[in-house]
C-alpha positions, 0 to 999 in steps of 0.5 A: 352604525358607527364608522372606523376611524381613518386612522385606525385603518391606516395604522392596521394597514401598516402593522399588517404590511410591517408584520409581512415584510418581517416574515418575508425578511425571516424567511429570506435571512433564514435561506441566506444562513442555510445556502451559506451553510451548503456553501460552507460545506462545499468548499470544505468538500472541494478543498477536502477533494483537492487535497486528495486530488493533489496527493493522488496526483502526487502518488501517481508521479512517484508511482512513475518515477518509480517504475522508471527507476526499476526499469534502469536498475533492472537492466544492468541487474539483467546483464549482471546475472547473464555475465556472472552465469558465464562467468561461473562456467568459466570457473568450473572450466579453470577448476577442472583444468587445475584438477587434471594438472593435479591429477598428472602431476605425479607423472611429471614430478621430475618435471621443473613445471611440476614444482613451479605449478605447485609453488605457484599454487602455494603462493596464490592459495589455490585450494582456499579459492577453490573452496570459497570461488563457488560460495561467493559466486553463489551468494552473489548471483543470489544477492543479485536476484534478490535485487532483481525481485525487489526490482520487479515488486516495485514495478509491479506496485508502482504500476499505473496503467492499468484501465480494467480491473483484473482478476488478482491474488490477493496473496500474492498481493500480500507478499510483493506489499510487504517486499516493498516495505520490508526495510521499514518493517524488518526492524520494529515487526515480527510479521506472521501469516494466517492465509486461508484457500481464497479464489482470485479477486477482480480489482486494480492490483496497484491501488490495492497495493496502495492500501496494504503498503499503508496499512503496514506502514501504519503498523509499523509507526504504531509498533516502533519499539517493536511488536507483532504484525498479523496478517489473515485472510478468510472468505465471508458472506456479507448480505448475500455476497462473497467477499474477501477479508483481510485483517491485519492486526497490531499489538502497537499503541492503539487509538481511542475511540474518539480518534477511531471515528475520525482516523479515516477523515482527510488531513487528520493525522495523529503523526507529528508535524512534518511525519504524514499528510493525514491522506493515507487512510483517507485514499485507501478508504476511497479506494475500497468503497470504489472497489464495492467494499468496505474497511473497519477498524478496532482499537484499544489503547496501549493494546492493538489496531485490527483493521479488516478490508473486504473485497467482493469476490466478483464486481457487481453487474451494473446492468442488473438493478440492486446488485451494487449493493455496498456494504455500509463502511465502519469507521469504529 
């Protein structure tokens, strides 16, 4: 029987121990690439994360600032209205004394205070005041509500105390959204209205706000050289579960699909530099996947954008097991 070489025993050792070391090696390079890969993938979530954080951080500051600007303005509005209503008795008061005088002046015409009364008012144009003092009173006290809903819209939007979702119209909703941005819309949007009967919602009613504000500030940048803005509401069923949707529709430049599956991806902006962080659609989609809904986009280029939000009419019971249910989010 013959016997195997020495040699060769050796060098199989090391062709085996070689052949175990690469292995080993394989597998080690091959979880190093997929641990720096994860990593990779987390820092881009942390940044992406942060950049939200910062924005809404940022949100939150103005949303404060701008309650306390409407707080200022609304005092001195408050006392402007109650001093004008006085201010108006005090006129129909000097209107009725100067009607009396006329009414008895024809008792005192050989008076020297009749004809100095009636010089007096030719001289001042009493009866053109008397005709215009009660318009300008009126349009005044108007414009100066006006001011004052505006003033209320704003702190209503810019509130950011609320801890405890609530029940809220999402009409009225709807309508306080588009007063606060009525300036950028009035001018490049003709907006219409399709509301259906709907129950109240239960959600944060400022972030909401946020949602629509961006939604028709998109519009509007989408429909520069002028265009359509609809809004309508209607109550559907998603698996089993009432929600609310609200479609707001374009007729403006519209996307490609390329740019419908990423519109809702942070930082992504098709806005020139310096005009948008790219954070807008991205918070409002957060926002809506953290109220249990969902928002979907349809656009065709050089024809339109509809982006519909669903809302659950009622939040899901977190006591009850397989009620939160989250409609899958579509982003084109």
């Amino acid at each position: 029987m013959s016997q195997t070489s020495p040699y060769k025993e050796a060098y199989e050792r090391e062709r085996q121990a070689r052949l175990l070391a690469e292995k080993l090696l394989d597998e080690k390079t091959r979880r190093l690439y997929e641990n720096c890969a994860t990593l990779e993938q987390t820092l881009k979530t942390l940044e992406d994360t942060q950049g939200q954080l910062i924005q809404a951080e940022k949100l939150v500051s103005l949303g404060q600032l701008a309650a306390g600007v409407a707080h200022e303005i609304n005092n001195p509005v408050g006392f402007s209205l109650s001093n004008l209503s006085t201010l108006t008795d005090y006129v129909q008061s000097l209107l009725s004394l100067d009607a009396l005088v006329l009414d008895n002046l024809p008792a005192l015409a050989d008076h020297p205070l009749s004809k100095h009364y009636q010089q007096l008012r030719q001289e001042q144009d009493i009866d053109f005041i008397r005709g215009d003092i009660s318009p300008l009173l009126a349009e005044t006290t108007d414009g100066l509500r006006r001011v004052s809903d505006i003033v209320a819209n704003l702190r209503r939007v810019s509130h950011s105390g609320e801890l405890e979702k609530e029940q809220q119209d999402i009409h009225q909703l709807i309508e306080e959204s588009i007063k606060v941005v009525w300036n950028e819309l009035k001018y490049c949007l003709e907006v219409k209205r399709d509301f259906a009967r709907l129950p109240k919602v239960t959600c944060h009613g400022s972030e909401i706000h946020q949602v629509l504000i961006n939604m028709f500030l998109n519009a509007a940048h989408a429909c520069e050289g002028g265009g359509r803005l609809l809004i309508k509401t209607s109550l559907t069923q998603i698996k089993h579960r009432a929600y609310i949707a609200i479609d707001i529709c374009d007729n403006g430049k519209g996307m490609s699909k390329a740019t419908s599956k990423k519109i809702f991806d942070p930082f992504f902006t098709t806005k020139a530099v310096g005009k948008g962080t790219g954070l807008g659609l991205s918070i409002a989609f957060a926002i809506i996947e953290k109220h249990q809904g969902k928002i979907t986009v349809n656009s065709d280029e050089g024809k339109g954008t509809t982006f519909t939000i669903y809302l659950p009419v009622e939040p899901p019971n977190a006591n009850t097991p397989g009620t939160a249910s989250t409609p899958t989010a579509t982003k084109g």
